[in-house]
N, C-alpha and C positions, 0 to 999 in steps of 0.2 A: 256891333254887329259884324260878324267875317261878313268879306267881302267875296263874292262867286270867284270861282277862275274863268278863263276863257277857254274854248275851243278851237282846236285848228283844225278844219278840214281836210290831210293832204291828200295829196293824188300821187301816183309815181308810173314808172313805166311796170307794164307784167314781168311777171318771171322772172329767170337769171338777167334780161336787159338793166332793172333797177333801178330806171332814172330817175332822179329827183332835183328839181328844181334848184337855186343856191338858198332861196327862204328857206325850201322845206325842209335842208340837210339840217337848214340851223336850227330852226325848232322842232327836231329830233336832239338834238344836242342840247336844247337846253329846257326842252318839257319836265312835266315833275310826275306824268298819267302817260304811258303809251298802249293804245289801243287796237289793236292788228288781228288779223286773219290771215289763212293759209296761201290765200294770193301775193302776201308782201315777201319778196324775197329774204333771204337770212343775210344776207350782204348790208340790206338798209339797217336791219336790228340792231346791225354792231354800231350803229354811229348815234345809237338814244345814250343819253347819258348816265352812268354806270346807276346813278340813286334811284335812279326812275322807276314807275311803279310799272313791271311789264303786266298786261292782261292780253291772252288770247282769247276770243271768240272763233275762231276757225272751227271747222269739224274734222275731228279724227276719226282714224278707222275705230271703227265699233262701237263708236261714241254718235248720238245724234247734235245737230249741229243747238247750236244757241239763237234761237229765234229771235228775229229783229226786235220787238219788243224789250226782249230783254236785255239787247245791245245800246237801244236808245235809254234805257235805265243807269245801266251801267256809265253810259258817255256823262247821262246829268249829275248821280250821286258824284264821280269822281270831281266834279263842278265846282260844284255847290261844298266842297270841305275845301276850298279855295286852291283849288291844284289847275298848273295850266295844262294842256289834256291835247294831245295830238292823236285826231284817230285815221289810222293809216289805211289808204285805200291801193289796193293794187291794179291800179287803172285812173280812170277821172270819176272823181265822187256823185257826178249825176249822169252818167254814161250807165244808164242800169246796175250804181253803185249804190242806191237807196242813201244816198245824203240827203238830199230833198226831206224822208221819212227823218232821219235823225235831225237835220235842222229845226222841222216841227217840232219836234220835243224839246230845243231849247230857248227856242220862241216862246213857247207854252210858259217854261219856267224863266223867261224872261234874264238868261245865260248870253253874254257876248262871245262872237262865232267869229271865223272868220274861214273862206277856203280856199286855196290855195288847188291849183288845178294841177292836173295830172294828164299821163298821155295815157289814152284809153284803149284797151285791148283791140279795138275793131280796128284801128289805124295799123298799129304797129306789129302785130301780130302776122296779119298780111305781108307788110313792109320786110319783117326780118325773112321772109320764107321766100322776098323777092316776087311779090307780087303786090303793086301801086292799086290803090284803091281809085283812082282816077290815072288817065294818062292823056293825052292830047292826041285828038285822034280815033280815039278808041273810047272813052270812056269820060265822059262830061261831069258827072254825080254821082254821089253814093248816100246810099239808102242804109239805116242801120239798126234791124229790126232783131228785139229778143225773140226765139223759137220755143221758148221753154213757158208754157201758158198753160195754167189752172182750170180745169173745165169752170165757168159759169153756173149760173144758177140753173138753166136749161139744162145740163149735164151733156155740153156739148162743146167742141172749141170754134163755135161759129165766131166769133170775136176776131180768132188768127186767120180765120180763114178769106172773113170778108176783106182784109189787109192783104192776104195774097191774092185775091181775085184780081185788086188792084195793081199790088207791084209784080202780077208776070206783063202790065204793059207796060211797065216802064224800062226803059232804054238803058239806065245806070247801074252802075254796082250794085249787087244787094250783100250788105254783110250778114249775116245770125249769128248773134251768139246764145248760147244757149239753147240750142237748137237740135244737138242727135239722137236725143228722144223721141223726136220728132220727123227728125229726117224723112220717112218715106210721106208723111202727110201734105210736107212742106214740100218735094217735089211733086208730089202727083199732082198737087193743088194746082203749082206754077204751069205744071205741063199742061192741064185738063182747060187751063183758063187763057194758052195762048202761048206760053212760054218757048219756045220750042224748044224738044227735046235732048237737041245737040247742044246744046246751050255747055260751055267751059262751068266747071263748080272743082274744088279745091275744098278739103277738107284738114287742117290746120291742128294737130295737137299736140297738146304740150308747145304751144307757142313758143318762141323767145328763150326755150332752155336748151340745156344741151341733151334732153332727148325727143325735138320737135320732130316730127312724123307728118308730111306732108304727102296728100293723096289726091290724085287731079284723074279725073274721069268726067264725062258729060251724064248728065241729067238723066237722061234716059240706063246708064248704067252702075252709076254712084250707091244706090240704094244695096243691089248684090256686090258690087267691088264692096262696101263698106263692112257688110256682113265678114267676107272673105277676109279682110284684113282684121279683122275684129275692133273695128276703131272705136275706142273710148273718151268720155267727157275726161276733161275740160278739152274741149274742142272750138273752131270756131270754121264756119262756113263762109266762101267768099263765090259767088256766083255772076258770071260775066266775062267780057269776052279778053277783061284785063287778065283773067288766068290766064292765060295762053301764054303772058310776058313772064318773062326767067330771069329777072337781074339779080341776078346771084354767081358771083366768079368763083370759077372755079380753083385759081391759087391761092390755097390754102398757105397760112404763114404758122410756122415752125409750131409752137402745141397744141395748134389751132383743132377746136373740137375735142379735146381732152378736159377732162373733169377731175380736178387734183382738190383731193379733203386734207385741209391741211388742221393739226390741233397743236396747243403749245400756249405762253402765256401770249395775254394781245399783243407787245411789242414784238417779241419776234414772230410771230402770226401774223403779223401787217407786215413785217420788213418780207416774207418770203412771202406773201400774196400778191404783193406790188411786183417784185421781180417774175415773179407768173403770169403775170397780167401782160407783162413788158414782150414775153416769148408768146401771148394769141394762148397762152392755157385760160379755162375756169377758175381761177382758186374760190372754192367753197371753203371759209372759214366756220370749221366746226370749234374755236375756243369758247370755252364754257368757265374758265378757272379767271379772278380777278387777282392779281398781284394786291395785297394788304400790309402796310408797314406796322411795326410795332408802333403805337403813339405815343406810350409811356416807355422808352427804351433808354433807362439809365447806363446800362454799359456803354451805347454809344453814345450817348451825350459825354459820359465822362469821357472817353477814349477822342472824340473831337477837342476835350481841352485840354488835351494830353499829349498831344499830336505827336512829341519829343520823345516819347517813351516808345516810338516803332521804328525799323528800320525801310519794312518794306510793308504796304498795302495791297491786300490779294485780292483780287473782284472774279467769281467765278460765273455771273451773269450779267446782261445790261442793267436786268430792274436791280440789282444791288449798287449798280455804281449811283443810278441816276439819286436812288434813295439817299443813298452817303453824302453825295452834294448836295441834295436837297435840305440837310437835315445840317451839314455843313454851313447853308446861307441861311438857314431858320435861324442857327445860335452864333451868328457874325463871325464865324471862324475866319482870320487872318492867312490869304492863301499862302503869305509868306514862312507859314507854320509849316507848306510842304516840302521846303527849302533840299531839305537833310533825307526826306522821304525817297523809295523808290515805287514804283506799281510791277504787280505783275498781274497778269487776265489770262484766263481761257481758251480763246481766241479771238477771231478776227471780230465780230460781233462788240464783244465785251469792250476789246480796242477801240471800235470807234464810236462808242457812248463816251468812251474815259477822252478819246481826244476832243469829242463836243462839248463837255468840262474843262478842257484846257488841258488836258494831261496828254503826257506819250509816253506808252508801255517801257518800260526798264525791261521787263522777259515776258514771251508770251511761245509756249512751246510749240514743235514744229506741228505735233497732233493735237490735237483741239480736244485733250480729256483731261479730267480732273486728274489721273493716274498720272500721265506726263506731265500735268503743273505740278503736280507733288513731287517728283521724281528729279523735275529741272531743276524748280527750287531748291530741295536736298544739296544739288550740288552748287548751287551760288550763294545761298544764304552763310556768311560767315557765325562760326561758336557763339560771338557773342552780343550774335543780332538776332531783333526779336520781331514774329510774324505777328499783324494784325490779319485774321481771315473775315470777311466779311458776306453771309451769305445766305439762301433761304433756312427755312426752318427743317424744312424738310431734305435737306442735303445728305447726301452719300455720305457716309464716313470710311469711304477708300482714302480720300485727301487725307485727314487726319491721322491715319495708322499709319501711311505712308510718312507725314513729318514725324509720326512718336516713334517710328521706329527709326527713323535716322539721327533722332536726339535732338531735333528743330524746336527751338523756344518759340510758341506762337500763342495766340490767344483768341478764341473766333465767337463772333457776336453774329446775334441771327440779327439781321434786316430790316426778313419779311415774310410773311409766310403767304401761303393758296388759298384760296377760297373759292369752293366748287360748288356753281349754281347747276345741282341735278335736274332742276325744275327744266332750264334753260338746254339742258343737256339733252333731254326726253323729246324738245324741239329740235333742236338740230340733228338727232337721229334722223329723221323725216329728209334729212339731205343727203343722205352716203346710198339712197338708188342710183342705181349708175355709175359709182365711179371708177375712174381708172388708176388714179393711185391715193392712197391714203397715207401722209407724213407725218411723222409723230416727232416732234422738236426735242422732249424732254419723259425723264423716265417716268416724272409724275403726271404728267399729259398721261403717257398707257396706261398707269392705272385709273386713273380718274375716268378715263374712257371704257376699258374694259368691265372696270370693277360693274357686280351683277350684272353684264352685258344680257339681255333677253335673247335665245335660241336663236329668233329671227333675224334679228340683226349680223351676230355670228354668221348666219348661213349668207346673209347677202353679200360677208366680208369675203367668202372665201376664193370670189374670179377680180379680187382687188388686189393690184400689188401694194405691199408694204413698203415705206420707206420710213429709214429711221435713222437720226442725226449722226448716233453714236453708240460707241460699246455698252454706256449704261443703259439706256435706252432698249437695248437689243437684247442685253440680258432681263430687262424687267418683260418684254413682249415673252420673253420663253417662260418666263413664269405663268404666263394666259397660254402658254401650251401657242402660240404664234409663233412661225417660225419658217413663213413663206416673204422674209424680208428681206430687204436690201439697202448698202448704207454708200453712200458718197468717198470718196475717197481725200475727203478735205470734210470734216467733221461741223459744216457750217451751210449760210445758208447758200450762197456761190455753188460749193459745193453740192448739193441737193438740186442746183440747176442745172449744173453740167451732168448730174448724172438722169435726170430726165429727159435730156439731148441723146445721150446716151440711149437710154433706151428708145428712143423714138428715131436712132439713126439720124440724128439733125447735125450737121456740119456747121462750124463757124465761120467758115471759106464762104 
């Protein structure tokens, strides 16, 4: 008889914040089921593990959303074929996250749970916009009521209202979420039953991301300021006299508030998110494409027991070096075989995968393109020394016409090839509102991204700067008719930092 999987509850923080616990990171990492909606950031996606079964239930535009019902279906079948099951809550899973409802269900079918908490939009939602849902002084308790309520069978919402009759006396926060549907019900209520008028209320949206929209008016004029602004859900309401407080400074640190989409394979797509992260930027990882090695790769096997038959080893990215040594300590290759070996790389990147291998570049040219490594090598490789190139599937063949036309004895073995999850792609479209710049690492990142790009998307790219690694790159963007880019003047990812300094006028003084 299989045996059920379990369930993991998680919780995380909203929006671009993203928190997650040290549990929760890890069973994202090592679940075999992830189960998400459009509240979990695309930041946590990247850390489930590449095999894992992704399932969204979110609702997209034009799409109606997937009814709880069907999501507690979904949590138990995935169960019960014995897979471990993380389903991902963007908030705290019984904070009006309906965990409670899905727990039921696997009570029912008699499924081991477990949940793991999360910080809940009504706390931090406030917190990041600089206003404490309690303070000393001011503010004792907080109250944390959904707004958003189903007429009754009376075909009325006496239910919310006999709730508000109640909390306009009370003295504490009142948070709602779910609530601007409702907005003018929900104040007139509070006011009509005691609330005063002036009373501070702050209305919070897009919480937590970089296009949060914060609106503070009193009670008595929140209803037409809201109209005026046109404020739309996902929203959340904090009412009390804690709006009044602004802890939110105003020194801003160097990208701080910039939203940079970066695409490219994950390794260098995490090396240049981390350093964005480091300068106060967003980096939104839009990668979509899994690096894939060949598994039956007889040329490199033999070529590893060969090792004597090359002069020099070329690496034209990290994920070829790291795969060659990987595939190097698979079949016990003797390092002493590199003895007589030289390396040459790309650039600065490519180098320090080969020195976290043990190696230190022999040539690595002063421009960081496949044309100058062809170009360099041309002129060090002696007549009667022979190149191993070692590189994606999908590689330029600039490098190669460059060595055949200078008479260079070489021999090149693909690696590894791309593999592009469109599905995953179609989700992180949903992330390039807003941004301010858009990176493109590699020429097969543009197409993988453009290729049938949808109108809309197009049209939202066009108040977005480009930025792009390199000459191949920039030539494959003019192929998409793109052609409002701009490229680093060090073809790496350093490079791509300094020149978003650059543009933002940030000094290193």
């Amino acid at each position: 008889m299989k045996k059920n999987g379990k369930v993991y509850l998680v919780g995380a923080g909203p929006g671009d914040v993203g928190l997650l616990t040290i549990k929760g990171k890890k069973l994202l990492e090592e679940c075999d089921t992830i189960i998400y909606d459009r509240l979990v950031s695309s930041d946590m996606i990247n850390f489930v593990n590449e095999k894992a079964n992704h399932i969204y239930v979110g609702k997209d535009v034009g799409k109606h959303a997937i009814k709880q019902e069907k999501i507690n279906e979904i949590i138990v079948e995935e169960a019960l074929k014995g897979r471990n099951v993380v389903r991902l809550k963007g908030g705290d899973p019984f904070v009006f996250g309906r965990g409670g409802e899905e727990i039921q269900e696997l009570i029912k079918n008699e499924i081991p749970f477990e949940v793991v908490p999360g910080i809940t939009s009504a706390i931090a939602v406030p917190e990041y916009a600089g206003i404490p849902v309690t303070h000393r002084g001011v503010s004792t308790s907080f109250h944390v009521i959904t707004g958003h309520r189903y007429e009754n069978e009376q075909g009325d919402y006496s239910d919310l209202e006999k709730e508000l009759k109640i909390l306009a006396k009370v003295k504490g926060t009142l948070v709602f979420l779910m609530g601007i549907g409702n907005l003018k019900f929900i104040v007139d209520t509070l006011v009509q039953n005691g609330k005063s008028p002036n009373t501070p209320i702050a209305i919070i949206e897009k919480g937590t991301t970089i296009n949060q929209r914060v609106t503070k008016a009193e009670l008595i004029t929140i209803v037409e300021k809201a109209k005026e602004k046109e404020i739309k859900a996902p929203a959340i309401m904090v009412i009390g006299d804690v709006v009044n407080l602004n802890f939110i400074t105003d020194k801003t640190e160097v990208l701080e508030g910039k939203r940079i989409g970066i695409t490219g394979t994950p390794k260098t797509t995490e090396k240049l998110q981390k350093e964005v992260e480091k300068i106060r930027g967003k980096a939104v990882n839009l990668s979509f494409s899994k690096v894939c090695e060949f598994q039956d790769n007889t040329e490199l096997i033999k070529a590893l027991k060969h090792l004597n038959d090359y002069n020099w080893l070329v690496f034209t990215s990290p994920n070829g070096v790291d795969i060659f040594f990987k595939k190097a300590k698979e079949y016990l290759v003797d390092y002493r075989s590199f003895s007589k070996v030289k390396f040459a790389v790309v650039g600065d990147g490519t180098a320090e995968v080969l020195k976290n291998n043990g190696f230190i570049a022999d040539y690595k040219p002063e421009k960081f393109t496949t044309k100058s490594l062809g170009e360099g090598l041309s002129n060090i490789v002696l007549p009667n020394e022979t190149v191993l190139l070692l590189r994606a599937e999908e590689s330029s063949e600039e490098l190669t016409d460059i060595l055949d036309g200078r008479k260079v004895k070489y021999q090149e073995i693909k690696t590894y090839y791309l593999s592009k999850d469109f599905e995953k792609r179609t989700e992180l479209l949903n992330e390039i509102d807003y941004l301010d710049y858009l990176v493109f690492l590699s020429a097969s990142g543009v197409n993988g991204f453009y290729e049938n790009l949808d109108t809309k998307y197009l049209n939202i790219l066009k108040n977005v700067q480009i930025i792009c690694i390199g000459e191949m790159t920039a030539k494959t963007l003019e192929k998409y008719n793109i052609k409002n880019y701009i490229m680093p003047k060090k073809y790496c990812v350093s490079g791509i930092i300094e020149l978003l300094k650059e543009k933002e006028g940030i000094s290193d003084e």
